[in-house]
C-alpha positions in Angstrom: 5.9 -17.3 16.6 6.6 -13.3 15.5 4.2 -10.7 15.9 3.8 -9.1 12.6 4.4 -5.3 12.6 2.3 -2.0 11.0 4.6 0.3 9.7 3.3 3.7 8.2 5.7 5.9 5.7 3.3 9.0 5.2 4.2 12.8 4.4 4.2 15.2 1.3 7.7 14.4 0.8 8.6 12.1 -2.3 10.0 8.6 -1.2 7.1 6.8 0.5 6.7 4.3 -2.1 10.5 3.4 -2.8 11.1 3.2 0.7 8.2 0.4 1.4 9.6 -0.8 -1.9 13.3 -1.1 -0.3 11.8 -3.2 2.7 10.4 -5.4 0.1 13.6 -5.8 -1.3 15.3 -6.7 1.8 12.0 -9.4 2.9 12.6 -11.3 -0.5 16.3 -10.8 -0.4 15.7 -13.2 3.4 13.5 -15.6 1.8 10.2 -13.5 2.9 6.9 -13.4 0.6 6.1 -10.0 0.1 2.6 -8.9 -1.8 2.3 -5.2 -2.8 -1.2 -3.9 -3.4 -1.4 -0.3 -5.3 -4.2 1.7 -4.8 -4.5 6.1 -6.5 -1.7 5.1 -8.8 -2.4 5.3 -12.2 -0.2 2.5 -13.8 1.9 2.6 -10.9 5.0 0.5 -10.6 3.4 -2.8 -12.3 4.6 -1.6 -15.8 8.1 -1.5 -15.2 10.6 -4.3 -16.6 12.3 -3.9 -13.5 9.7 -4.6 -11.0 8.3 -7.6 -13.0 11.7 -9.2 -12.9 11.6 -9.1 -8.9 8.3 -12.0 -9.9 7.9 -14.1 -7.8 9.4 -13.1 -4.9 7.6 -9.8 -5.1 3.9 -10.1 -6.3 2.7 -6.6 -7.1 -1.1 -6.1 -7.6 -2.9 -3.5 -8.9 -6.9 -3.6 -9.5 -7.6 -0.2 -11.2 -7.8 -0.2 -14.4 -7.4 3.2 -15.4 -3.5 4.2 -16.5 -4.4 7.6 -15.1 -4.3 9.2 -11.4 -7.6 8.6 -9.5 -8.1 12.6 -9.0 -7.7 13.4 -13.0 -10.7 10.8 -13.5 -13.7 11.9 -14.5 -16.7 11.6 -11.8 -18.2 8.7 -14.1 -14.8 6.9 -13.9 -14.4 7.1 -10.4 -16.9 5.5 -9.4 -16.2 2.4 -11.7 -12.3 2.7 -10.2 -13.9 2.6 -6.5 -15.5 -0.6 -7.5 -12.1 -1.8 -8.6 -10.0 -0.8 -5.6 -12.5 -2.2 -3.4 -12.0 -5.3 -4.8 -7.8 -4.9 -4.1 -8.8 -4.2 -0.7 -10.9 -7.8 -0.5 -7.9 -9.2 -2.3 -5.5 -7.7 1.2 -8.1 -9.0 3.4 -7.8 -12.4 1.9 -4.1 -12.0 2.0 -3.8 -11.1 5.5 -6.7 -13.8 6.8 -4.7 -16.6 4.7 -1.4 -15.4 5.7 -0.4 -15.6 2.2 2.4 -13.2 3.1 5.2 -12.1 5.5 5.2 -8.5 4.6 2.2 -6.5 2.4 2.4 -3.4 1.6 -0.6 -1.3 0.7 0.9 1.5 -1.4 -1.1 4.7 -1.2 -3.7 3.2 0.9 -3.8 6.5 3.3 -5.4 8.3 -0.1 -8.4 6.1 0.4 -9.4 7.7 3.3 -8.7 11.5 2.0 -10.9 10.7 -1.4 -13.2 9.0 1.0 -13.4 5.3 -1.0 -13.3 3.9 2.8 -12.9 5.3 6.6 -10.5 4.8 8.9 -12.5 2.2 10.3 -12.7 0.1 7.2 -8.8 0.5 7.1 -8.9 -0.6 10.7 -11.1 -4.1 10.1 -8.9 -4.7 7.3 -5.7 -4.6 9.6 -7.5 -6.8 12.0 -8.0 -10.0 9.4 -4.0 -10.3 9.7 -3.3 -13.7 11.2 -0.8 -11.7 13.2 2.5 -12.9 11.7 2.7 -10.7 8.7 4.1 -7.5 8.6 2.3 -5.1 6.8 3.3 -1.5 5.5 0.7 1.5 4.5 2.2 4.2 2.4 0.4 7.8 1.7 -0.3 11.9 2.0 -1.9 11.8 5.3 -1.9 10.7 8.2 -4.9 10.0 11.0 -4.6 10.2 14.9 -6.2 6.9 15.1 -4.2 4.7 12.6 -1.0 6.1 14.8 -2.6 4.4 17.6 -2.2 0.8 15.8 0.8 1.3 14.4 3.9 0.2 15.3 6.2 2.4 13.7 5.2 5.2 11.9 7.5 7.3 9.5 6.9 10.8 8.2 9.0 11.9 4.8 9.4 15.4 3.9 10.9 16.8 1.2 13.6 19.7 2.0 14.9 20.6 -1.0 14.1 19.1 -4.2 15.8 19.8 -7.6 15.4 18.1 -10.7 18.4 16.4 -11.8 
């Protein structure tokens, strides 16, 4: 039996999300189930022909309903969109406690805990429901002490030099 592995991708570089998105690739490329769960996104990447295409070897999930950013929403709005990402985060929990999954990735789930929607502890519990096989990846801005502790890898992406093309 595997010991499923928490990798982090965090930093105010661009790249977190395509890189987790590249390891999804490479799961379902070697017969892996891979769930992604979007959370601060806006659409996100559910609205691209591309990504729909990758269906159903990558299921991507996205519970806010909003097509813009969670920190352009009005007060009013975000608190209907915290209602809705809580729900995506009982949707990973039943993910990980089912083992549903070999690899999840929470995408942006790190901005959570800087608009404080839930606490590093919550983030914590929810990592714990894993039936310990599945490999689970948490993109975003920030980065706490604490979630280094439980990770198993943890990557930090700066940009250097960025020029539009």
């Amino acid at each position: 039996m595997k010991q499923g592995l928490i990798h982090i991708y965090s930093g105010d570089g661009h790249g977190k999300s395509p890189a987790a998105l590249g390891k999804a690739v490479m799961a379902a490329a070697a017969g892996e189930r891979v769930v992604i769960i979007q959370f601060l996104k806006g659409r996100g990447l559910q609205d691209t022909e591309f990504i729909r295409r990758l269906e159903p070897e990558i299921k991507i999930f996205r519970f806010e309903k909003s097509e813009t950013d969670f920190v352009a929403l009005s007060e009013d709005k975000k608190q209907e969109e915290i209602v809705n990402i809580k729900n995506g985060l009982n949707f990973a929990k039943k993910v990980l406690t089912t083992g549903e999954c070999d690899l999840l990735i929470l995408d942006e789930v790190l901005g959570l805990i800087d608009n404080e929607i839930i606490t590093v502890e919550d983030l914590k519990n929810l990592l714990e429901a894993r039936d310990g096989e599945t490999d689970i990846i948490m993109t975003g801005i920030s980065l706490n002490d604490d979630l280094c502790l439980v990770a198993d890898e943890v990557s930090r992406i700066e940009t250097l030099k960025f020029k539009r093309w």
